[in-house]
Structures are given as structure tokens and as C-alpha cells.
N, C-alpha and C positions, 0 to 999 in steps of 0.2 A: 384540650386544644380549642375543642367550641366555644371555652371558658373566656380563654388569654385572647384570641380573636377578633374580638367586638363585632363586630358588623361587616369584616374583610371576608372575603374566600379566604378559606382554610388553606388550599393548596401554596395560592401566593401569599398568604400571611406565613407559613413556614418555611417558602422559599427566600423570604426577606429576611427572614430570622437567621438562617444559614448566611445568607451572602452574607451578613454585618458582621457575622463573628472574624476572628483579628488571628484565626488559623491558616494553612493553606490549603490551597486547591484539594487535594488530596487527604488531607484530613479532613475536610466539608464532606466530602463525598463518602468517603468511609464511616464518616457518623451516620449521613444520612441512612446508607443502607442499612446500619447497625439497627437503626426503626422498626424497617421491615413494615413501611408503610404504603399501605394497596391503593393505588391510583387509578381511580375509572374513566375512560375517557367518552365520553357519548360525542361521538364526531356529526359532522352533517353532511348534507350531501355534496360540498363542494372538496369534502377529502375522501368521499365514497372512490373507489377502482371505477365506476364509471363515470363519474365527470369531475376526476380529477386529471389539470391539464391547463395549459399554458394556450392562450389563444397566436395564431400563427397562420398562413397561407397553408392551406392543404397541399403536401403532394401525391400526387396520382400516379399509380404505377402502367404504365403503358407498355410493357413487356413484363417477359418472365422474371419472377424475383432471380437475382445471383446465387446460384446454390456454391456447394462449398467445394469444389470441384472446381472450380472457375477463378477462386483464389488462392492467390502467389504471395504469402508474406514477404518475401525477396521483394516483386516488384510493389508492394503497398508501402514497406518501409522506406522506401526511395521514391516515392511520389510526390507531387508538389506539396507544399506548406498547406497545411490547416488551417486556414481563419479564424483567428481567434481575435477577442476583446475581454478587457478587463470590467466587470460592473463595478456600478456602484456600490459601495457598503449596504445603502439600502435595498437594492435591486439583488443581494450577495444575501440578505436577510429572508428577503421573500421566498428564493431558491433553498436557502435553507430548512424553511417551513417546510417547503413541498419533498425535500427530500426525506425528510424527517416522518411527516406526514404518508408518503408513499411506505415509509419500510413499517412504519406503528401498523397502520389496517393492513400488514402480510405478518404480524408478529414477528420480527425481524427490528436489527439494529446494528448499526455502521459507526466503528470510533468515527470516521469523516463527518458522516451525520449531523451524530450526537454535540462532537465538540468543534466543529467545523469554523474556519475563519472567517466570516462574511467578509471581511477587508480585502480578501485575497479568494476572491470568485473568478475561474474567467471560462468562459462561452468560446464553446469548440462549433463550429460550422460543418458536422462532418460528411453533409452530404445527405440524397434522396430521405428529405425530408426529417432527416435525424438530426440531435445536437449534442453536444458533451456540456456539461456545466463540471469542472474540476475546481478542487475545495482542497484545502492544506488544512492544518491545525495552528494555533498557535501557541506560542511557547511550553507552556502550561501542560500542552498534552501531546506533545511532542516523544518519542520515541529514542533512547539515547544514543542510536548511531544509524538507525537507515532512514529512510529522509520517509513518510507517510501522501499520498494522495489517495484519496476518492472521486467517482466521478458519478453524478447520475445522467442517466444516459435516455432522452426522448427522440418519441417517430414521431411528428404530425404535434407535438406537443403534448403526448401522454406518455409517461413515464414507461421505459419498457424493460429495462436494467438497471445495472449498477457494478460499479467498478471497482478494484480496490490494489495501489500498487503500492508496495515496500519495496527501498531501494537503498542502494548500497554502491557508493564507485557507477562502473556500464552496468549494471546488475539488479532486474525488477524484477521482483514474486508479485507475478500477475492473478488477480483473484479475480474472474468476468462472470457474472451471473443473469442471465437475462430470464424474468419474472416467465412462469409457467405458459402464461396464455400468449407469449411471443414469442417460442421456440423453435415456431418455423419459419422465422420471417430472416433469410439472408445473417442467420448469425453468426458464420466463417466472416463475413465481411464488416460484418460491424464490429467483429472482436481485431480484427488487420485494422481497420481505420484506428481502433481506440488504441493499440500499441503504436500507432504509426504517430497517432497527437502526443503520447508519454516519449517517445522517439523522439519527436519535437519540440519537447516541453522542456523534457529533463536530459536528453544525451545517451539514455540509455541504450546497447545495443546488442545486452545478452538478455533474453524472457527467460523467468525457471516460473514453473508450476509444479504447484505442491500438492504433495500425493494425494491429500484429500480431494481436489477438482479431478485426480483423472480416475476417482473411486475405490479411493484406499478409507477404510472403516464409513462408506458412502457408499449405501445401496442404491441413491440413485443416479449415480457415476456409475455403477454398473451397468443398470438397466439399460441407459444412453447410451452408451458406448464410450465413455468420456475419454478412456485413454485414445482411438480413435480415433475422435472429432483433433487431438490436437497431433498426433504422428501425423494424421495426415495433411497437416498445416506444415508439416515441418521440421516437428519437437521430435525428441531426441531423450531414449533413458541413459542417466547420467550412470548408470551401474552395469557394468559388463555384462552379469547375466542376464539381467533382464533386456540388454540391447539384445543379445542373443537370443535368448524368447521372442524379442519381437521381430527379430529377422524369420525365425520358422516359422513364425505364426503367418507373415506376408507371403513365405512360400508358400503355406498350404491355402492361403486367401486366393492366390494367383494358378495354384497347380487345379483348386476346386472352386467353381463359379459359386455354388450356392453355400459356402464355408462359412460360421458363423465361429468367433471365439466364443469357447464356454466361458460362463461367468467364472470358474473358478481359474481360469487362466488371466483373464484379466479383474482379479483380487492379485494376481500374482504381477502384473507387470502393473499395476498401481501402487506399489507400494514403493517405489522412488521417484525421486524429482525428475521431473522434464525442462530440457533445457532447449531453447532456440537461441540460436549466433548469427545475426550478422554479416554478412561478407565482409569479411578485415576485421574483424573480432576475435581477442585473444582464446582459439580455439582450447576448450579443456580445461581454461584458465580457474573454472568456478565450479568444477566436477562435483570436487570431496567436500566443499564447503557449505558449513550449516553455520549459522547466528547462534546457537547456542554453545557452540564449541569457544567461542569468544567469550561467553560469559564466563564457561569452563576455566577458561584459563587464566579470566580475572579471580576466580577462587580459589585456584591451584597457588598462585601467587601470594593469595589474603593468609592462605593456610602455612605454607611453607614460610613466608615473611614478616607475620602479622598475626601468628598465634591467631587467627580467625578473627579478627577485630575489622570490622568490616567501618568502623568509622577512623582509626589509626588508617587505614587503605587508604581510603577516600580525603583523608588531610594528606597523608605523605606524597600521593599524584598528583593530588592543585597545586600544593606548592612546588615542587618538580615541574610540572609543563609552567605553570608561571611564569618560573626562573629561567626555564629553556628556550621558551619563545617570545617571553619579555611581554606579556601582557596582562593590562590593565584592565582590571574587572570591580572597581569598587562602586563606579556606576552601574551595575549589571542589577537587574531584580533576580528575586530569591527565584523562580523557576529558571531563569537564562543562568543560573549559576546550578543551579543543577544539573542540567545539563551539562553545563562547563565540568562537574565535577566526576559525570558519568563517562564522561569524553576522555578526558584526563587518566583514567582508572586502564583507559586501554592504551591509548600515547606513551604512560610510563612502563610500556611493557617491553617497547619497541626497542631494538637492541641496538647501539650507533645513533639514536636518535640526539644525542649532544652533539657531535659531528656533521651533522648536518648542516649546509652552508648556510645562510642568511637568507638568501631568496623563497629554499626550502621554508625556513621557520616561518618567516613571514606569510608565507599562502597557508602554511598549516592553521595559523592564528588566526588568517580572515576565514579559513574552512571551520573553525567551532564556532567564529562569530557569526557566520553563516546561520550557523546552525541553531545556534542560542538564542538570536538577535532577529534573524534577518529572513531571506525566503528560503526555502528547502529545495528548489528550482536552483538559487545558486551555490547553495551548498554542495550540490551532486557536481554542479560544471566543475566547479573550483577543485572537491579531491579527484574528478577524475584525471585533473592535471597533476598530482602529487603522487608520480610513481613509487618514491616508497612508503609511501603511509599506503598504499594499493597493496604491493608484496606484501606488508608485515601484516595488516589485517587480513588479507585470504591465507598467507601463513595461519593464523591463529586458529582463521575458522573453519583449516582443512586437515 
């Protein structure tokens, strides 16, 4: 490498060498790590944890912080609009640095991050001196059916979180992590405001967290109390026994003042999803349902239909939804069509879906182009409207 080189940095002399090649996305990246090439990075002190940070008006706290006690997910879901702006591409680029920059010095890393869309940055106002910067992906690294946001999350202008929702229909697996050294600072309510701007954003109005946030195979979800901080927001175990676990456990919290759960009780009530709904949200609707069960059953299909030929699948469904909703994909690039083709793999599964009137087909076509093409913000609005493409994918994935 010193050789082929000349007088370039080695890093961006091989990062030039990657982009030029005539593969894809996905194939670059998979050579690359093939390498197993060790990357040092000597940072300086404007990406050090201490004076990394966005310049801004100081806010001053004049009273007691918010403890968690104090907040009502009900009334923060339903409070006014969030102020938000769209940046610039450039302004979308500099945020990206610093996100990127914040998770490298905690050894840490966020697909948002990593592959984040500068073109589509926008700046959340969320209050007492906080901000949201939410980041989409694009195309390329895109998710074949639930729509992906990040957000990094600043007080005062230093970084103090970070966010991560996957979404599906009303339906976001909320991932909130706020950095070690701001764990006491009001984080019931900064985690209410950042569902309330995704509320806002995207439509959604069912939250599931996943067993790993409330301390399933995470010792330090134990320690915290993790399932705790979010029951007592509201959430709710999506599995009978463990709802009933957690009913005795509140009796015995309420019959004995100084009652702690044992750790090994809550390994046991972290080990399924937590769900919060909404008022007017299809109660129960998203119980039994996991993303992988979808995938399950695009296999079941490949095998039973398709002698396992997982590339016979993937032709015989794009030509099907094609045909079925009559659209035009020869303009599309090679990522928006994969997409299209992973999208397709589940549409062809849907039973009646020929019968569907016109109106139907037509929002189902702009919901892949959505999604293929376009922002993942309208992608969620658009199938939230498309009741049965709603049924048959929680059918799948329940």
C-alpha cells in the first residue's frame, strides 16, 4: 500500500480506490472488511467529551430538574408541535461529523451515524436548552420494510444521547440511550419529548422496547432498574406472564415501602417486549408480532414454492407486484430496486391482494416508492393509511 500510494494518505488513497470500483454499495463494504484493516484515529481536542459541542445560548436551570415522577407520556404525546427546520446539506454534514465523532471517542456506532443522509437533517427544538438533530438513511442503506431514524440528542450544545427508531405502520422500536455522565439529568422527560418529536415526525402511536433496553442478556439494565424506569412511564409487557409478574411485583412495591426487585426477577420480566399505546390506538393490535416472523414466512414460501431458490422468489414477486400495481421501475437505481424487490417478496404473499380496488394499488405503489425513492417520513404516513397491507403484515408477523 505504501508502494501504490505515492505521496497520498494511505487511508484516503484506499478509500478512493473502493469508491471507483464499478460494484455495489454492499459489495465495497464487504471487501473492505474482508482486509481487516486497523484504523488509528488520533482525534484532537475539539472531538475530546470535553469540548465537544455546538456553540449556543446557555440554559440555566432555575429550579428543580423534572424527575420522572412528574412525567405523563399521555399528556407529552399530545402537547404542542416541536419546532423543527430542515438544514442544510452542508449544516446536515457538519452534524454528521459530530455524531459520528461523539459515538468513535465512547467506542460505539449507529447505522444513522455511520450511513446517515446529510440531505435530510432536521433540527428538533426540544426545549430547556436541549435539541434533537434526526438523520434518515439513504437508499443504499435503507432497511427492507420498517422505515430507520436516528437522532442525536444535545443540552447546552454537548452531546448527551442518542436515539434510534425502527418503524413499521403506528409501530416504533424505541432505542434511547443517554451517555453515562447524563443519567441524572431529567431523562423520563427527555425520552417523553424525543417520542413526542417521532410522534410528530412519523405518525407513530404504538412505542415497543426491546428486551434488551429493559435488561434482557444486559447487566446494565439490570442494575438501573431498566424495566422500571419504563412501567413506570407507562409500558406495558406484551406477554401474559410476565404482565402478571409485574402486577405482583407492584403489589409487593405498594404493600412494602422499602421492596426492591431482585435482580433475578427482573431478568425474568426483561425478557419480552414493552409496549406503550396511545389513546385511540389499536389496543393489542402489535402483541405477538416480531420482524422476524416476516422474514420466516418469506422462507416458508421460498421452500414450499421455490425448492429454496431464493433468486426464482425474488424474480417471481417483482414481476407479480409489477403486474398487480402497474408499476414503472426502469428509471429506479440498482439500490431503489432492491428495495423494490425486498418489498415485493412480502406483497406477493398477501392473499386477495389482486382484488384490491385501484385506489388501493395506487397508495400501495406510491408506499414502495416511498420507500425506495423518497423519505421514510412519508413512507410510514402513506402505509399507515393502507389498512390491508396493515392486517396482512401484522398477520405475518404475529
Amino acid at each position: 500500500m505504501r508502494a501504490a500510494k505515492g505521496r497520498r494518505n494511505e487511508l484516503g488513497w484506499i478509500i478512493e480506490r473502493f469508491e471507483s470500483l464499478k460494484i455495489s454499495h454492499q459489495a465495497k463494504a464487504e471487501l473492505y472488511d474482508s482486509l481487516k484493516l486497523h484504523v488509528i484515529w488520533k482525534f484532537g481536542v475539539r472531538a475530546s467529551r470535553t469540548q465537544m459541542k455546538l456553540p449556543r445560548k446557555i440554559f440555566f436551570h432555575r429550579a428543580p430538574l423534572i424527575q420522572r415522577r412528574e412525567v405523563s407520556l399521555v399528556k407529552e404525546l399530545a402537547s404542542s408541535p416541536i419546532p423543527m427546520e430542515r438544514l442544510s446539506r452542508a449544516a446536515g454534514e457538519r452534524i454528521l461529523d459530530l455524531a459520528r465523532e461523539t459515538s468513535a471517542v465512547r467506542y460505539r456506532e449507529l447505522h444513522g451515524f455511520t450511513y446517515g443522509d446529510s440531505r435530510r437533517v432536521l433540527k428538533a427544538v426540544l426545549g430547556r436548552g436541549t435539541e434533537a438533530f434526526v438523520l434518515g438513511v439513504p437508499p443504499e442503506n435503507r432497511l427492507p420494510l420498517r422505515a430507520y431514524h436516528a437522532a442525536l440528542i444535545l443540552k447546552n450544545g454537548v452531546p448527551v444521547a442518542y436515539f434510534e427508531g425502527l418503524s413499521l405502520f403506528e409501530r416504533l422500536e424505541s432505542g434511547f440511550n443517554l451517555y453515562y455522565t447524563f443519567r441524572e439529568g431529567e431523562t423520563a422527560w427527555l425520552f417523553g419529548r424525543v417520542l413526542r418529536l417521532m410522534r410528530q415526525l412519523l405518525g407513530v402511536t404504538v412505542f415497543s422496547i426491546d428486551p434488551y433496553q429493559a435488561g434482557h442478556e444486559n447487566e446494565e439494565g439490570i442494575e438501573s432498574g431498566a424495566f422500571w424506569f419504563y412501567r413506570k412511564l407507562g409500558f406495558r409487557p406484551v406477554r401474559p406472564e410476565l404482565m402478571k409478574l409485574t402486577l405482583t411485583e407492584e403489589q409487593k412495591i405498594a404493600a412494602h415501602g422499602g421492596y426492591q426487585t431482585p435482580a433475578r426477577t427482573l431478568r425474568k420480566l426483561a425478557a419480552g417486549h414493552l409496549l406503550f399505546e396511545m389513546p385511540g390506538a389499536s389496543v393489542g393490535a402489535w402483541d405477538r408480532f416480531q420482524i422476524r416472523n416476516v422474514g420466516l414466512a418469506v422462507q416458508r414460501r421460498m421452500a414450499l414454492e421455490f425448492a429454496g431458490d431464493a433468486q426464482a422468489i425474488r424474480a417471481d414477486s417483482t414481476r407479480f407486484i409489477k403486474r398487480v400495481l402497474d408499476l414503472e421501475t426502469r428509471r429506479w437505481s440498482e439500490p431503489e430496486l432492491r428495495i423494490f424487490e425486498s418489498f415485493s417478496l412480502v406483497l406477493a404473499m398477501i392473499p386477495g391482494i389482486t382484488r384490491w380496488n385501484a385506489t388501493e394499488k395506487r397508495l400501495a405503489a406510491r408506499v414502495i416508492s416511498a420507500k425506495a425513492r423518497g423519505n421514510e417520513a412519508l413512507y410510514l404516513r402513506l402505509m399507515q393509511g393502507h389498512a390491508w397491507m396493515r392486517a396482512a403484515l401484522i398477520g405475518f408477523g404475529s
